[in-house]
Backbone as CSV, one residue per row, in Angstrom:
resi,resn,N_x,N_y,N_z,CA_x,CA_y,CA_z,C_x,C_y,C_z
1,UNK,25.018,-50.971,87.717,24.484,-52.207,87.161,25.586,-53.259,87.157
2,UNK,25.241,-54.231,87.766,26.361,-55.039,87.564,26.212,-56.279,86.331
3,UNK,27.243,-57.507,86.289,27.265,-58.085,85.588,25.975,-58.892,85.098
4,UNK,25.105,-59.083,86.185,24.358,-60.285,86.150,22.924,-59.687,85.999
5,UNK,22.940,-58.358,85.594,21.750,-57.476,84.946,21.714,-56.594,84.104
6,UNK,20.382,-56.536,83.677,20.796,-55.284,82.183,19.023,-54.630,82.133
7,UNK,18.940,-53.675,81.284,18.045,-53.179,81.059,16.753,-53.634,79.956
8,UNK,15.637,-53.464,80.191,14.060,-53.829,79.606,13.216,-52.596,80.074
9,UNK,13.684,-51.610,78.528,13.579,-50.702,78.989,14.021,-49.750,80.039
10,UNK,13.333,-49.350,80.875,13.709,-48.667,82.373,13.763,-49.340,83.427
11,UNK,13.432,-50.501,83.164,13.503,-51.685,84.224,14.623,-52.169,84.254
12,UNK,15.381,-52.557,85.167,16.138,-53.529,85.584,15.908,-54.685,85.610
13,UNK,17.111,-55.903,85.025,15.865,-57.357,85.268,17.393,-57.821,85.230
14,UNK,17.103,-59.641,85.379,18.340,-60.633,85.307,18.599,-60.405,84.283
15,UNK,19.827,-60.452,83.664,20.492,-60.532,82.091,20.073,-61.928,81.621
16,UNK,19.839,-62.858,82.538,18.908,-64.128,81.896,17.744,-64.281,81.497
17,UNK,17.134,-63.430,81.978,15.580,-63.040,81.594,15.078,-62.071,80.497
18,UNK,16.201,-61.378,80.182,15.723,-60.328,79.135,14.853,-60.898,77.800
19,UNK,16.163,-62.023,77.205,15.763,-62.440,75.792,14.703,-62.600,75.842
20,UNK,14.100,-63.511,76.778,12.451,-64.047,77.041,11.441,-62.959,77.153
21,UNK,11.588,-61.835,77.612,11.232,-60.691,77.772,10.862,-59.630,76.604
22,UNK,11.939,-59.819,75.494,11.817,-59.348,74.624,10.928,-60.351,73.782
23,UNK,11.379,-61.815,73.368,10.703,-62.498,72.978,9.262,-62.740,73.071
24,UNK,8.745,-62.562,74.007,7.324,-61.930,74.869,6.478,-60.912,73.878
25,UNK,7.019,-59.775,73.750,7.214,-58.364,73.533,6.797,-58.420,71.666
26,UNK,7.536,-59.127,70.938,7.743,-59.160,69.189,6.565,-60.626,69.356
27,UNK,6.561,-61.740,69.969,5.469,-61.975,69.996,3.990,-61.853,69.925
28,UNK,3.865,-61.045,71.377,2.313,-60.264,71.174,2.265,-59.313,70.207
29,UNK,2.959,-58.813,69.244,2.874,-57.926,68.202,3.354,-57.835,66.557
30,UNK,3.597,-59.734,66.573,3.450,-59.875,65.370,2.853,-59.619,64.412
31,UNK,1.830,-59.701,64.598,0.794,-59.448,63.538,0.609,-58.095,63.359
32,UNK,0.571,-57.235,63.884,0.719,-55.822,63.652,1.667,-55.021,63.537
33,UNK,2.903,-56.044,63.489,4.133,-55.295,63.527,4.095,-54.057,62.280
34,UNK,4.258,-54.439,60.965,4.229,-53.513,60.331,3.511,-52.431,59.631
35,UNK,2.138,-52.763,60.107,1.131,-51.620,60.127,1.550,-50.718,61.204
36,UNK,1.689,-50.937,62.472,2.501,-50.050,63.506,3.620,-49.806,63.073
37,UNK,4.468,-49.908,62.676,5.971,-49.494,62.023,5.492,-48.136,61.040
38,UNK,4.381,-48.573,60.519,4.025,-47.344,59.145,3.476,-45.961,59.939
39,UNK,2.474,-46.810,61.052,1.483,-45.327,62.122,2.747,-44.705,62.779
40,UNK,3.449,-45.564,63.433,4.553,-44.684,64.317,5.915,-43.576,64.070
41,UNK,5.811,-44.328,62.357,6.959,-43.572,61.837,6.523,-42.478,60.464
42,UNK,5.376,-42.767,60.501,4.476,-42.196,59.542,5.516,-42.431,58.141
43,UNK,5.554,-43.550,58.321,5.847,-44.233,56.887,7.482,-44.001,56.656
44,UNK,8.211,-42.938,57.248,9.480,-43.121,57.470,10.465,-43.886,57.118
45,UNK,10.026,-45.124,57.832,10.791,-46.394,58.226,10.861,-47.063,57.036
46,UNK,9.743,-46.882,55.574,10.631,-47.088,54.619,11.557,-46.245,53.784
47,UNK,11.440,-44.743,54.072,12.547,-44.110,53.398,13.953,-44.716,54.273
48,UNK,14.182,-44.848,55.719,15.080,-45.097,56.191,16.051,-46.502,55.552
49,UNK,15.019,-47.581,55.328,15.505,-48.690,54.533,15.513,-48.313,53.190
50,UNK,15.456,-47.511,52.562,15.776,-47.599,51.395,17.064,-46.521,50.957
51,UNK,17.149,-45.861,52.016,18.615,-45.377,52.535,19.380,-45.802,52.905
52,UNK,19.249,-47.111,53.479,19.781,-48.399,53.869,20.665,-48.648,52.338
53,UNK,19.822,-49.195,51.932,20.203,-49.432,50.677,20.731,-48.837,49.848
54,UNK,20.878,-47.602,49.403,21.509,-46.823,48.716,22.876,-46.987,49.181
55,UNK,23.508,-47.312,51.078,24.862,-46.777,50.976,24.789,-47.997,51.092
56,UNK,24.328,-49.144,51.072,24.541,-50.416,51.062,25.251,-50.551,49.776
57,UNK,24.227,-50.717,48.503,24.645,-50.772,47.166,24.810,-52.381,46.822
58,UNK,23.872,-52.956,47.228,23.633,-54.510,46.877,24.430,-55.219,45.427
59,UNK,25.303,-55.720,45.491,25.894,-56.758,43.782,25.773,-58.090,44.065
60,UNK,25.365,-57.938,43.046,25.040,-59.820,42.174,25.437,-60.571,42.440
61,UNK,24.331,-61.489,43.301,25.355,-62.611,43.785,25.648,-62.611,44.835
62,UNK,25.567,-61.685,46.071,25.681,-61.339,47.251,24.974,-62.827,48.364
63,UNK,25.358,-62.557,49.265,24.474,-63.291,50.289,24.673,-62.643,51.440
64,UNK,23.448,-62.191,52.047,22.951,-61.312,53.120,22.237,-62.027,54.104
65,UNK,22.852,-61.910,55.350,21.998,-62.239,56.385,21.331,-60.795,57.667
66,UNK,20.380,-60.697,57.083,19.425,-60.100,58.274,18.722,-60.626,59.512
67,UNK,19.600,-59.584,60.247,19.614,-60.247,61.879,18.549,-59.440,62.381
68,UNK,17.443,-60.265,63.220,16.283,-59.091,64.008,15.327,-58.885,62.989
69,UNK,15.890,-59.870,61.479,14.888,-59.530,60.406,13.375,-59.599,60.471
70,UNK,12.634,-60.081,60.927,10.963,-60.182,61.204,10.255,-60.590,59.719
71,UNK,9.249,-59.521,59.434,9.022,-59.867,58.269,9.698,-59.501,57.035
72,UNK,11.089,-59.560,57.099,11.872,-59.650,55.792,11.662,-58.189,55.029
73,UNK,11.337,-57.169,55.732,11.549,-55.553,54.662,12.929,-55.658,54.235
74,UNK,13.709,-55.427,55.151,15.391,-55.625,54.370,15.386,-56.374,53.281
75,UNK,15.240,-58.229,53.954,15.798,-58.532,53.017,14.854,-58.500,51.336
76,UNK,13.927,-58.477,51.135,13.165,-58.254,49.614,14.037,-57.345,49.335
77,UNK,13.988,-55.952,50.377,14.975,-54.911,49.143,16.036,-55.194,48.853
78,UNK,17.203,-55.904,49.619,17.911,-56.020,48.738,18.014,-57.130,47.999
79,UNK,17.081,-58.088,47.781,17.042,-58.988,46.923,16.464,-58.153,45.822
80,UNK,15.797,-57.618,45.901,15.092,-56.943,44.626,16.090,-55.844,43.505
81,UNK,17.273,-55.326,44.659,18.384,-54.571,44.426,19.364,-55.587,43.199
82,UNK,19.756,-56.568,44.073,20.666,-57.396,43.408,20.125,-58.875,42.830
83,UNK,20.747,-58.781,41.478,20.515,-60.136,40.879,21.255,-61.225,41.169
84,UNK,20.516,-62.270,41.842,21.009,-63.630,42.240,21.946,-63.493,42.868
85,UNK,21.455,-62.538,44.282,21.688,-63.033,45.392,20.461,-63.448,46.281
86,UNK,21.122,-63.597,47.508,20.198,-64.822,48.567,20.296,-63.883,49.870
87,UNK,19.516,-64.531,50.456,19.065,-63.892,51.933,18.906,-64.932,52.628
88,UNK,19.279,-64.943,54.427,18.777,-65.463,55.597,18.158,-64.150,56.113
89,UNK,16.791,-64.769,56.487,16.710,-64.066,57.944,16.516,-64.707,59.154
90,UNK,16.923,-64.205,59.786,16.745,-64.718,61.262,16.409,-63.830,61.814
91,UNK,15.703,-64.317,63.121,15.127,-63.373,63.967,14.982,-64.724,65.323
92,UNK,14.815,-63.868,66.379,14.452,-64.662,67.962,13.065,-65.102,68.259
93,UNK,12.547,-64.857,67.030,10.672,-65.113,67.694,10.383,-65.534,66.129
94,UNK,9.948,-66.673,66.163,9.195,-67.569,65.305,7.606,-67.062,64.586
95,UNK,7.196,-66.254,65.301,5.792,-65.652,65.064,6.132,-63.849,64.015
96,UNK,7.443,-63.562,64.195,7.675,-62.788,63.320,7.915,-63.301,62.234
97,UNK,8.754,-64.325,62.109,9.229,-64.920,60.748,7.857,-65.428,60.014
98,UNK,7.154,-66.068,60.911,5.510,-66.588,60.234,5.388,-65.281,59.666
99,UNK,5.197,-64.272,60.159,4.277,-62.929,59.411,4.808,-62.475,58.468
100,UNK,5.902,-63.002,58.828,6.776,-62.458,56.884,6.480,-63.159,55.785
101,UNK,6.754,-65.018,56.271,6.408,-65.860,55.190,5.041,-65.684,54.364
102,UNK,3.993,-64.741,55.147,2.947,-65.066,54.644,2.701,-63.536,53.114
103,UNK,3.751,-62.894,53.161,3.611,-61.773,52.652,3.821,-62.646,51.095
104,UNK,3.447,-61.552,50.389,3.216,-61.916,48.933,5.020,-61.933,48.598
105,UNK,5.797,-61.281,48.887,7.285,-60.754,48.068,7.773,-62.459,48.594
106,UNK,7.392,-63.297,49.760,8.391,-64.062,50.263,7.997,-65.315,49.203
107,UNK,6.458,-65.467,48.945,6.767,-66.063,47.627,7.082,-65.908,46.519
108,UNK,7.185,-64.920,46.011,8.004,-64.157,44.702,9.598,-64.988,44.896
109,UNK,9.856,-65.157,46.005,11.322,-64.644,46.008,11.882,-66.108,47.063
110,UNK,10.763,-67.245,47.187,11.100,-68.289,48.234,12.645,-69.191,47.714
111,UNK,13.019,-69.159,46.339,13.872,-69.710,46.261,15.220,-69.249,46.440
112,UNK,15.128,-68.132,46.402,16.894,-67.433,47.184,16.610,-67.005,48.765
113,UNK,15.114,-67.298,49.866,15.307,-66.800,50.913,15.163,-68.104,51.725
114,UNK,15.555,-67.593,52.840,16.014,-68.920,54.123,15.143,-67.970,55.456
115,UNK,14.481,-68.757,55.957,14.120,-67.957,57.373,14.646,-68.865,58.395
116,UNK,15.331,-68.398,59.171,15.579,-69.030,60.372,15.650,-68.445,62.036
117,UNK,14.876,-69.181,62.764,14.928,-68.992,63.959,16.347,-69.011,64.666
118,UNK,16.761,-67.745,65.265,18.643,-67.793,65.910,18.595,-66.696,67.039
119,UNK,19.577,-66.548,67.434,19.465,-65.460,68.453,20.633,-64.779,68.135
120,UNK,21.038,-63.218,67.857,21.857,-62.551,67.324,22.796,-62.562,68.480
121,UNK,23.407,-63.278,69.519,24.397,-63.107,70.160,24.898,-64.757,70.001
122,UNK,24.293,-65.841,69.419,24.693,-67.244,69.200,24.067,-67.827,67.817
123,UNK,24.757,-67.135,66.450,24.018,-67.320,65.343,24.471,-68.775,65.118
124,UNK,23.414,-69.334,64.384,23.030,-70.435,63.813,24.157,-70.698,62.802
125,UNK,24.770,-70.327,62.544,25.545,-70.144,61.012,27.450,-70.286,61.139
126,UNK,27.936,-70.831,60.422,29.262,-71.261,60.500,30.133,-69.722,60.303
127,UNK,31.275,-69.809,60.611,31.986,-68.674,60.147,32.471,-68.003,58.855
128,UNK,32.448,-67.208,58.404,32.729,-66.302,56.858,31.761,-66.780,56.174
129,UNK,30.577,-66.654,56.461,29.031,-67.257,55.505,28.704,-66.716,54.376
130,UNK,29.273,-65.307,55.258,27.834,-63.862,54.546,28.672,-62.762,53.715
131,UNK,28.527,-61.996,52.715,28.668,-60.819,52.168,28.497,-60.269,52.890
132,UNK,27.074,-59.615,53.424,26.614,-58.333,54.196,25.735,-59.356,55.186
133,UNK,26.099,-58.228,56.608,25.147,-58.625,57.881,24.321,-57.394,57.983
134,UNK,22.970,-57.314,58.034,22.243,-56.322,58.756,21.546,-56.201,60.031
135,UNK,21.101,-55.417,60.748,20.299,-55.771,61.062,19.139,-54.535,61.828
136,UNK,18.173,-54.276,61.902,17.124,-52.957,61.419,16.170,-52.928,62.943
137,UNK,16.975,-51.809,63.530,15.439,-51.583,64.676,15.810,-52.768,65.370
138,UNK,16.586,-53.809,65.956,16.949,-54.951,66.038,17.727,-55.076,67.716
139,UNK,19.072,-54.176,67.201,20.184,-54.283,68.373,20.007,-53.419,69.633
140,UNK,19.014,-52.634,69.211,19.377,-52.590,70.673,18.204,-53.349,71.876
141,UNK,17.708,-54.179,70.948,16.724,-55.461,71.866,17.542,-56.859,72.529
142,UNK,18.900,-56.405,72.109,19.754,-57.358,72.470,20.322,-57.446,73.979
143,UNK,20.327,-58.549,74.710,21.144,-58.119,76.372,22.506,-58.108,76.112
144,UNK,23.225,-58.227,75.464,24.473,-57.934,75.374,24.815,-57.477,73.512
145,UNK,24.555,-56.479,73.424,25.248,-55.821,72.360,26.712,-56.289,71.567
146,UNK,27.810,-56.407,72.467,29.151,-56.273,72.140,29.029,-57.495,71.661
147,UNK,28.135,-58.530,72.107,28.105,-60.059,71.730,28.084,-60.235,70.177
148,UNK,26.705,-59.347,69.912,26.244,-59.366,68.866,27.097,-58.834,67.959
149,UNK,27.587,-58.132,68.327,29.060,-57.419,66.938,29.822,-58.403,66.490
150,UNK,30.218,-59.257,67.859,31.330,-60.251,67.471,30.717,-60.949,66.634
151,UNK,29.610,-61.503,66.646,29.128,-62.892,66.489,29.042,-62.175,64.564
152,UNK,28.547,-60.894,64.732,28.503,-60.309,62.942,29.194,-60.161,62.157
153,UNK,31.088,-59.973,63.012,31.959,-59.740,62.759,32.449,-61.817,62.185
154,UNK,32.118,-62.495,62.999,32.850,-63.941,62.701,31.891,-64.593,61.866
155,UNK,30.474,-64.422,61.348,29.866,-64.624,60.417,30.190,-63.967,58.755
156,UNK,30.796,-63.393,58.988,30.889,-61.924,57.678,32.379,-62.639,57.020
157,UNK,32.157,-62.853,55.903,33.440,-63.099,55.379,34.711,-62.031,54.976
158,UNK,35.747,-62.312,54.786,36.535,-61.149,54.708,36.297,-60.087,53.812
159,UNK,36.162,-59.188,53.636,35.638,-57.777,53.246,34.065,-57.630,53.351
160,UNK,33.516,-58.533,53.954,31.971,-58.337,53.923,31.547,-57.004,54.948
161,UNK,30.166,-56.939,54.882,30.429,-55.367,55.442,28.879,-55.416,56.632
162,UNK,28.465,-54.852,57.468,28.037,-54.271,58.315,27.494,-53.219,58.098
163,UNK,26.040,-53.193,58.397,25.040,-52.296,58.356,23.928,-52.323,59.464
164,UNK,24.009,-51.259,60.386,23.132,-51.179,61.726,22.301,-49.780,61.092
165,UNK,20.766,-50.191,61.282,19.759,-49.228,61.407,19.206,-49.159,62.642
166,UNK,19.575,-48.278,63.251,18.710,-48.407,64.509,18.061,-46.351,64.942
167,UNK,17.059,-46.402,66.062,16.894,-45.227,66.150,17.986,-44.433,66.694
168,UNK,17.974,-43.094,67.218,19.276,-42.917,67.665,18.647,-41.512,68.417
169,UNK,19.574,-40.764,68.572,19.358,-39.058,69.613,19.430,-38.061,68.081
170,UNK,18.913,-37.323,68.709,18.690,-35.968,67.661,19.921,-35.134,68.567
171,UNK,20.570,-34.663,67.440,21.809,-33.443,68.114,20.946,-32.123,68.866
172,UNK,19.533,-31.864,68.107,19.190,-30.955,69.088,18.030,-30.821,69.509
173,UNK,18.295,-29.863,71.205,17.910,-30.548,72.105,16.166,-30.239,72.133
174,UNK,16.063,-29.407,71.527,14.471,-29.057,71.611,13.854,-29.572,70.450
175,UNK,14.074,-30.289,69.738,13.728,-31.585,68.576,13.873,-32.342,69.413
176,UNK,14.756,-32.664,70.043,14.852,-34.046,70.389,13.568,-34.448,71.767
177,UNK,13.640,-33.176,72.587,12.270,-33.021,73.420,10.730,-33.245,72.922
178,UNK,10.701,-32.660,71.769,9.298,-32.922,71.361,8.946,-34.589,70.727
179,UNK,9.901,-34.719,69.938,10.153,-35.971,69.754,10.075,-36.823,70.673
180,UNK,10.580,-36.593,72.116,10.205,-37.715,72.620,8.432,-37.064,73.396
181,UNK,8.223,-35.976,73.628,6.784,-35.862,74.295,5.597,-36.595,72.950
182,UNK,5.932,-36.738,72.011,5.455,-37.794,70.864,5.614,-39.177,71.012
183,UNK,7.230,-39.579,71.047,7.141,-40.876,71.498,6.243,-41.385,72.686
184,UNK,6.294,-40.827,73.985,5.935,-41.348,74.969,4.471,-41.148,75.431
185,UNK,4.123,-39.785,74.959,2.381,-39.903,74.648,1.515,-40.288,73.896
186,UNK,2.044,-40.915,72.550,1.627,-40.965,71.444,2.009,-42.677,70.923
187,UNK,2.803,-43.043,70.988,2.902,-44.459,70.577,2.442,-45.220,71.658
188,UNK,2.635,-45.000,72.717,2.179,-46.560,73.741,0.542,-47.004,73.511
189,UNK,-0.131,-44.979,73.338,-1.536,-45.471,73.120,-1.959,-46.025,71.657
190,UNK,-1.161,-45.218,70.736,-1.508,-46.207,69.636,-1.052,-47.633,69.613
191,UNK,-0.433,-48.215,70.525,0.075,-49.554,70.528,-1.430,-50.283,70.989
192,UNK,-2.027,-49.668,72.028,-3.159,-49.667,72.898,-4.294,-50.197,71.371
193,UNK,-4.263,-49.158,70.695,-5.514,-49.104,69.935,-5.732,-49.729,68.938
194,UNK,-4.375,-49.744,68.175,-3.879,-50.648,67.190,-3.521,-52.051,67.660
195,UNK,-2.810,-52.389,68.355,-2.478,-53.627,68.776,-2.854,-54.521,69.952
196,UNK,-3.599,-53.674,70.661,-4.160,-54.189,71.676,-3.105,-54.112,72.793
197,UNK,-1.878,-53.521,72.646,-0.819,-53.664,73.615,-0.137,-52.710,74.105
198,UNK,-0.112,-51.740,75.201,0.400,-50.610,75.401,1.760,-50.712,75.995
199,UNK,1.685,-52.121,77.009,2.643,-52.348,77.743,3.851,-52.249,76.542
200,UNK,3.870,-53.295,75.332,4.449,-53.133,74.762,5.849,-52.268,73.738
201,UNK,4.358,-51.280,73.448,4.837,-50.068,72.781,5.576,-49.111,73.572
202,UNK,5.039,-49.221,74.959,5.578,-48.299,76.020,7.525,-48.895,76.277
203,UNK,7.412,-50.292,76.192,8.887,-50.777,76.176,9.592,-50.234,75.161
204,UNK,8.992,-50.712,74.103,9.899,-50.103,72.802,10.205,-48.321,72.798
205,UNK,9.407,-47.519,73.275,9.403,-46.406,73.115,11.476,-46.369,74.224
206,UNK,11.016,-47.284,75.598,12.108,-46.585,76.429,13.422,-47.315,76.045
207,UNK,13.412,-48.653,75.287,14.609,-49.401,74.957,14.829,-47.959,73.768
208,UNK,14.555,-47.234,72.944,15.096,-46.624,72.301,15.596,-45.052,73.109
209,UNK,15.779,-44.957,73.619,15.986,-43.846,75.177,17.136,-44.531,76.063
210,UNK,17.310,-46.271,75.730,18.450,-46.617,76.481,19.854,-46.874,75.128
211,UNK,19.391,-46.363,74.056,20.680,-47.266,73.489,21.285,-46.016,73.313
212,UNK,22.631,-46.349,73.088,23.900,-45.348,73.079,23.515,-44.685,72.119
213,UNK,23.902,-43.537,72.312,23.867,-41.879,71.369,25.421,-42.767,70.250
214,UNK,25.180,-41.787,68.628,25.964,-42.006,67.578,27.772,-42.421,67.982
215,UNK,28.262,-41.771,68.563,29.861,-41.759,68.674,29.510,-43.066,69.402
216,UNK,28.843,-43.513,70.860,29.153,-44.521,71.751,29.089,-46.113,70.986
217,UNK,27.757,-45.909,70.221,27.753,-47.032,69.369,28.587,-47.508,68.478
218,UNK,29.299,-46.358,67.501,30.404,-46.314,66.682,31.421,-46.818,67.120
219,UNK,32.119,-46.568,68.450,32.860,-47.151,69.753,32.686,-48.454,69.721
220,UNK,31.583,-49.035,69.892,31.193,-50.667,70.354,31.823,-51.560,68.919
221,UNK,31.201,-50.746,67.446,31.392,-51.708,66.702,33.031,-51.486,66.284
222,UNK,33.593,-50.669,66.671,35.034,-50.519,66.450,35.596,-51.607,67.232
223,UNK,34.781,-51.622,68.614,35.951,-52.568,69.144,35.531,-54.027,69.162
224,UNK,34.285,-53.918,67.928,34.242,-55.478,67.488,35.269,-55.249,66.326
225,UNK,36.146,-55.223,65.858,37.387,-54.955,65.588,36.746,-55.009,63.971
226,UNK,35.332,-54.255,63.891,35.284,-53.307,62.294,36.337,-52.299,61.500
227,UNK,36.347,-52.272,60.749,37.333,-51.070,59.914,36.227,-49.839,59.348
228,UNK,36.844,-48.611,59.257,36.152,-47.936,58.195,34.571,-47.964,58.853
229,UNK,34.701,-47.903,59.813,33.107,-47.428,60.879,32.906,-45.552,60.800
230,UNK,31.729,-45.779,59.855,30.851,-44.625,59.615,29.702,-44.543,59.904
231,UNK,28.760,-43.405,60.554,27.767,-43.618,60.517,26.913,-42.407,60.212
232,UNK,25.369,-42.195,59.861,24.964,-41.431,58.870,23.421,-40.876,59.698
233,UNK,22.799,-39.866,59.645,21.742,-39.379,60.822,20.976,-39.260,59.520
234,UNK,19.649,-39.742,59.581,18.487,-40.253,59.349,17.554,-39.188,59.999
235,UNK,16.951,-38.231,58.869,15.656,-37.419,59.456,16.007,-36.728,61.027
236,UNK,17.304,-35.896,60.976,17.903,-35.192,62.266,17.933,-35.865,63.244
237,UNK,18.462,-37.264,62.805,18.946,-38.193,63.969,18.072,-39.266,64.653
238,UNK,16.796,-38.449,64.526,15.494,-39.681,65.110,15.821,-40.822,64.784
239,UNK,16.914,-41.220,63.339,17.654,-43.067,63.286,18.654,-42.370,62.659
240,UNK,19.702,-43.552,62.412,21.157,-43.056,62.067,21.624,-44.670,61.542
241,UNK,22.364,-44.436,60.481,22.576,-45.787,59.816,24.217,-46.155,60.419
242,UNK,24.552,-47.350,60.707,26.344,-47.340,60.875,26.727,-48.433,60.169
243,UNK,27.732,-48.112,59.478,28.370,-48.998,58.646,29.944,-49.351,59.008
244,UNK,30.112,-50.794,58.890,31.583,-50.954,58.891,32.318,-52.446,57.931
245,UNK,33.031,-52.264,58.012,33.712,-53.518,57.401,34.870,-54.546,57.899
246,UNK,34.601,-55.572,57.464,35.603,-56.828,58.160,36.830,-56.899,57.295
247,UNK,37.972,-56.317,57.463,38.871,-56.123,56.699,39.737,-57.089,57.259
């Protein structure tokens, strides 16, 4: 693969074309995003964020920006965690952020949250902004990854900290087989039935089949020059949390 391409899914495409591609993709499936998040993970995906949160450990007063945020699950919890702090989210598609605003928690909570349209490799936002950067199910929809570290790393003020949820590999190998004869028979058609979109679901199933196994990723955010990079396997790895800090 050379410089001037990257992966969409199993496809090969221009590295200029991806974002749009993905943008495409969280588009046609706004509106069902998180009813599909609940069928596919059979509800999972909120123990995973709320494991999030536990090694997070949200204090008062914080300000968090969630990157890839959509409809704002992160950020409510940890607004709900910590007293008087604030949240951005951003996300690359405007039709996710709509589906959040419309949820009941975003008016509970409109005066400490910010939604903004950005792209996690050219954030919107000045340098040392944030307490904590997150960002959930997110990075590896990105065409350049390493971008996105930096850009989390020069947003994050000094000791602020870093938190990646993303799916990941199961250490073993006959879990990790069935798991995927589930993923790949089983979600594209419920994308089909539920969302009207198979093409879709079928992407998401293989972008999670392209992102780096636990150590490689750990690697990337190290050499966005994090400290104290740990990371934690989620339900035998099917997701894995990584944490680091801007020291």
């Amino acid at each position: 693969m050379n410089d001037s391409t990257t992966h969409f899914g199993y496809q090969t495409v221009p590295e200029a074309d991806k974002a749009g591609m993905v943008h495409g993709v969280f588009t046609r499936v706004a509106s069902k995003y998180d009813i599909m998040n609940d069928l596919m993970s059979g509800g999972m995906h909120r123990l995973w964020k709320d494991a999030m949160m536990d090694w997070l450990a949200p204090r008062p007063g914080q300000r968090l920006l969630d990157v890839a945020g959509g409809t704002g699950d992160v950020a409510f919890r940890f607004m709900r965690r910590a007293e008087g702090s604030t949240a951005v989210v951003c996300d690359l598609t405007e039709s996710m952020l709509v589906s959040g605003r419309q949820r009941a928690e975003a008016d509970q909570m409109a005066a400490r949250l910010d939604w903004v349209v950005g792209d996690a490799m050219a954030l919107p936002f000045a340098d040392n902004s944030f307490d904590v950067y997150t960002i959930s199910f997110g990075i590896r929809n990105v065409t350049r990854i390493g971008d996105a570290l930096r850009e989390a790393y020069r947003v994050l003020r000094p000791g602020g900290r870093l938190m990646v949820l993303e799916f990941s590999r199961i250490p073993n190998d006959l879990a990790q087989w069935v798991y995927d004869k589930y993923s790949f028979n089983v979600i594209p058609v419920m994308g089909q039935v539920v969302a009207g979109d198979r093409e879709s679901y079928q992407y998401l199933v293989e972008s999670i089949r392209k992102f780096p196994e636990q150590e490689a990723f750990a690697s990337m955010i190290r050499s966005a020059r994090f400290d104290q990079v740990k990371y934690r396997n989620l339900t035998m790895g099917i997701a894995a949390l990584h944490s680091g800090w801007k020291l």
